[in-house]
N, C-alpha and C positions, 0 to 999 in steps of 0.2 A: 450667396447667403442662404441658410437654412431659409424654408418656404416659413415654418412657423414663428421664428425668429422674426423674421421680415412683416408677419399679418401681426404680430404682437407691437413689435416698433409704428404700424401703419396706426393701428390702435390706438396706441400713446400719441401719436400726434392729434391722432379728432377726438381722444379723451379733454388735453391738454387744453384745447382751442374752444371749445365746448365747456367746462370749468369754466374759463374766461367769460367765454358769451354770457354765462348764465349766473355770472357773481354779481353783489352789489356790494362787497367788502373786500376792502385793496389787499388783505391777506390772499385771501383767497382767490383774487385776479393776480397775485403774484404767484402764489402754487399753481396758476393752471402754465403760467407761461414758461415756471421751470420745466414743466411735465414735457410741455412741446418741447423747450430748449434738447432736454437731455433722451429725447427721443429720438431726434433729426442726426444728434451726431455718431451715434454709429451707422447711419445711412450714408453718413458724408465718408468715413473710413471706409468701409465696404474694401474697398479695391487694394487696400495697404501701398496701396504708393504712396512715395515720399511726400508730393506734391498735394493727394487729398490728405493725409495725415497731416499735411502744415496748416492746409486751408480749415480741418477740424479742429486744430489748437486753436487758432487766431478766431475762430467763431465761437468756441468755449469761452476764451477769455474773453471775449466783447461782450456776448451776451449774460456771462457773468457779472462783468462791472455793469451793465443797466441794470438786471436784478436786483445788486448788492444796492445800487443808488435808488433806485423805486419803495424795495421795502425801508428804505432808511427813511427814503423821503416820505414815505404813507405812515412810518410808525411816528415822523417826527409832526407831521399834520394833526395825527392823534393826539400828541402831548399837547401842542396849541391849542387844539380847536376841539378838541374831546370829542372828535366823528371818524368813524372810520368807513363811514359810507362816502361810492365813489359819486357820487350826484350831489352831495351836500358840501355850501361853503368851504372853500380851501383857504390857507393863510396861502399870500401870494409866494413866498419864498421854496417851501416845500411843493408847491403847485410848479414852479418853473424848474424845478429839479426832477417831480415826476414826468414834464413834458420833456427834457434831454434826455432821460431814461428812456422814455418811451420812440423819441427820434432816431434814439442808437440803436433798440431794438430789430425797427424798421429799415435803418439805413438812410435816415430823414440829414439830407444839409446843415448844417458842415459837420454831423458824425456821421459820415459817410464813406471815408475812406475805410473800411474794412470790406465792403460788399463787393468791390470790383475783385479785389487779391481774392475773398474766397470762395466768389463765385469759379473764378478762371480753375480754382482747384476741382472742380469736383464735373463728374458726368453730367452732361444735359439733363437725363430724369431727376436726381438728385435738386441739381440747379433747378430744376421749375418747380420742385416742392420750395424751395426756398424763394424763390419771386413770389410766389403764388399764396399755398397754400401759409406760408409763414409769418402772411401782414394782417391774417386776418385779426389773432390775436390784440396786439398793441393794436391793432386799428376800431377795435368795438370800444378800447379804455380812452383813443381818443376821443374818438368821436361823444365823448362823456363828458368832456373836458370843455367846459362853457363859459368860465370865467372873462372879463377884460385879460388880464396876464396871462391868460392861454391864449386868446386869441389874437394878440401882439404878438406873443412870439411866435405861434404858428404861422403867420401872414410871413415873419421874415424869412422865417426857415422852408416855407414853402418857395417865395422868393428867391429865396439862397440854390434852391433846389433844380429849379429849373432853368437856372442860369450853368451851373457848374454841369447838370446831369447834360447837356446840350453841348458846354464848350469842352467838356475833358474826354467826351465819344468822338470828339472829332479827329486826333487823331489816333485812333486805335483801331490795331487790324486782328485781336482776340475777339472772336464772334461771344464769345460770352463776356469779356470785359465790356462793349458794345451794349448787349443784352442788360449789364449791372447799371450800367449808367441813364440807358432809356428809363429802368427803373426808378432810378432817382429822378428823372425830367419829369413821369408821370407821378409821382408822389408829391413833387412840388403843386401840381396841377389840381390834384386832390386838395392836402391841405389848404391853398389860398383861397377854396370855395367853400371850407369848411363847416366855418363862421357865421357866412350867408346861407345857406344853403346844402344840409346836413345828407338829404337827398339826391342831391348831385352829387356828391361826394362820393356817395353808394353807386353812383348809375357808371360812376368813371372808374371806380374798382371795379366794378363785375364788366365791363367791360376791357379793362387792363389784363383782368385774368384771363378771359379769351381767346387774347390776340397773342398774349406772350406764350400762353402753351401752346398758340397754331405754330407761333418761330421755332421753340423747343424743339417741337416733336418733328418740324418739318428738317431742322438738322442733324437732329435724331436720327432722321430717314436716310437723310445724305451722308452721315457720319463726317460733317464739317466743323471743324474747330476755328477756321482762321479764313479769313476774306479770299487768299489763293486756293481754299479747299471749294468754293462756292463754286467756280469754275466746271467742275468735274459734274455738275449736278444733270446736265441735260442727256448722259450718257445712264443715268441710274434712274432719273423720273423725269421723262419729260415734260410730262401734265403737271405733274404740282411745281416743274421748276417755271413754268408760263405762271401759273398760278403767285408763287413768293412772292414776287416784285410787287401786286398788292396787297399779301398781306404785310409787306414792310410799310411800305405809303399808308395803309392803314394807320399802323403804330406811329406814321408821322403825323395824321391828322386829316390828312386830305382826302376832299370832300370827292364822288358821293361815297365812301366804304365808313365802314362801322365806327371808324377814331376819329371821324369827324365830329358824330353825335357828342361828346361829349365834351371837347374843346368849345362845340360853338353853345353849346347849354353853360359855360362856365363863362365864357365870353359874352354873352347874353346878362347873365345875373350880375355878374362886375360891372358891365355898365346902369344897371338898373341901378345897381348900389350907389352912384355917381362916384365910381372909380375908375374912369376910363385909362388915367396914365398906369391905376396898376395893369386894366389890359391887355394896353397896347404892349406894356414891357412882356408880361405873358405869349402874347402873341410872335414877338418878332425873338424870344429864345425859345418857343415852339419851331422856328427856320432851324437854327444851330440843331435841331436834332435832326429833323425832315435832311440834312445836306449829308450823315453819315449813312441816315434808310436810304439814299439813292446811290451811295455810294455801294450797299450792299447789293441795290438793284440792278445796278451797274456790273459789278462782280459776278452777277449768275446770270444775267440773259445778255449779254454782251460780248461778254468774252468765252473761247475755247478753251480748253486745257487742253495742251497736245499729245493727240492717243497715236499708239502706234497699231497699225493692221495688224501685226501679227498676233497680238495678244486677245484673247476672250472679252469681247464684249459684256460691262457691268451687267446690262441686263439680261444677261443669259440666268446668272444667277438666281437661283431661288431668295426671295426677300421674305424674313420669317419676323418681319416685325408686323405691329397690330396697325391694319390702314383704317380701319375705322375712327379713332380717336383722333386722328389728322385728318380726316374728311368733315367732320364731326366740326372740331374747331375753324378751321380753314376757311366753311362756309359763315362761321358765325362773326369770324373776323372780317369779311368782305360784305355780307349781305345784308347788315343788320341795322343799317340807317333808317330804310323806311317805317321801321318798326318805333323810332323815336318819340312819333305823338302815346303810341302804347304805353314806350316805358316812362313814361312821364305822367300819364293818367294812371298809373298804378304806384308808380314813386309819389305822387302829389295828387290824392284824393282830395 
């Protein structure tokens, strides 16, 4: 892709998200999310293969139909309730129809099935614009979102979330169908704290964002699409392939790496709340994901691919990709528990 072309579309996406942050008027938190929407998709095209040109339909038209249902639902709020500010009283009707809008934008349970098909379409860089940088949006209108009837239905969907993101990764051997689904496990994780604990919420996105660009980019590195490609990884990096296995256990949760921090600060404020059965159910379909991260752990320091002598060793090869932003991430996805009481006195002044 042209270099200018590509810094212009980079543009429109933190135009887009930016817009968002900085509205208090649902028009205008709708224009910024087209702006991102119709920015990302010729990103996702790029390559003209069939496969990402399907994956860029099926994301046009999903994120068109939440669009189309958001400004309906904000303009139809308007005619009830004569506000069109996003913090003031909602009629509950319109209010559950901006939060389905806003779950499908995200990829939030049970409008979910779109993110696995178009994540698997599209290249790893692409894909972690769209894990990542693409929840910021609908996630600043959530998190806005204060009502009783928001936070019912986020509680279910969050629910819903990390049930299905945990049991539908189980069996799947597409490293990025994998990837789409953990995302739905930890959005469910997000929302169910949402309610309580608006701060937590934040400390488990910025840490999702971390972990999931350290997996990206560390497949990125390996140029691995599918669980039998993991194999081949001790022959190209040996150091960061010892390394993977926790940054995946991170992504599962367990303790001491960085994805702990944030499960046990959520598991912590649910029982404060005196909700322990919603915890414990939290907790035991946090397992159902942690059993496919090991399965990937399994896949790359366990097993060989079988090389033949005669041919050129991967690593002879010159590697022309960027190792910094995988060092970068990698460490922040492994090392960053002790830092917990920090992010916590700075999230909760």
């Amino acid at each position: 892709m042209n270099p200018y072309i590509l810094t212009t579309l980079l543009l429109g996406l933190g135009l887009g998200t930016t817009i968002t942050f900085a509205s208090s008027h649902w028009l205008l938190a709708w224009m910024g999310l087209e702006i991102n929407t119709l920015a990302i998709i010729p990103l996702m095209a790029q390559h003209h293969h069939p496969r990402a040109v399907e994956a860029a339909t099926k994301y046009f038209i999903t994120q068109a139909a939440a669009a189309a249902t958001l400004l309906f639902a904000s303009t139809t709020n308007a005619w009830l309730t004569g506000q069109w500010e996003i913090q003031q009283a909602c009629h509950p009707v319109p209010m559950t129809m901006i939060i389905i809008a806003l779950a499908l934008k995200i990829g939030l349970a049970p409008m979910h099935s779109w993110l696995p098909e178009v994540l698997q379409g599209l290249d790893l860089t692409t894909g972690l614009i769209l894990s990542t940088w693409q929840k910021l949006a609908p996630f600043a209108l959530i998190m806005q979102l204060q009502t009783p009837t928001a936070s019912f239905t986020l509680l279910i969907m969050g629910l819903l979330s990390t049930l299905i993101g945990g049991w539908a990764g189980l069996n799947q051997t597409q490293l990025r169908k994998i990837l789409a689904y953990s995302s739905i496990a930890h959005l469910g994780w997000m929302i169910i704290v949402l309610q309580f604990s608006p701060q937590l919420t934040l400390l488990a996105l910025i840490t999702y964002m971390i972990m999931t660009s350290s997996t990206f980019l560390v497949f990125k590195l390996n140029k691995a699409t599918n669980i039998n490609m993991l194999a081949t990884s001790w022959t190209k990096a040996p150091a960061l392939t010892a390394l993977t296995p926790l940054i995946l256990l991170s992504l599962g949760g367990l303790p001491p790496l960085t994805g702990f921090m944030p499960k046990w600060l959520i598991l912590q404020e649910l029982t404060k709340q005196d909700l322990p059965v919603l915890a414990t159910f939290a907790a035991l379909t946090a397992l159902l994901s942690l059993y496919f991260y090991l399965r990937l752990s399994y896949a790359m320091t366990l097993t060989m691919f079988p090389n033949s002598l005669s041919k050129t060793s991967t690593w002879r090869f010159m590697n022309t990709q960027l190792s910094l932003p995988v060092a970068v991430t990698t460490t922040g996805a492994i090392c960053l528990l002790p830092l917990a009481p920090a992010a916590m006195a700075l999230l909760m002044p």
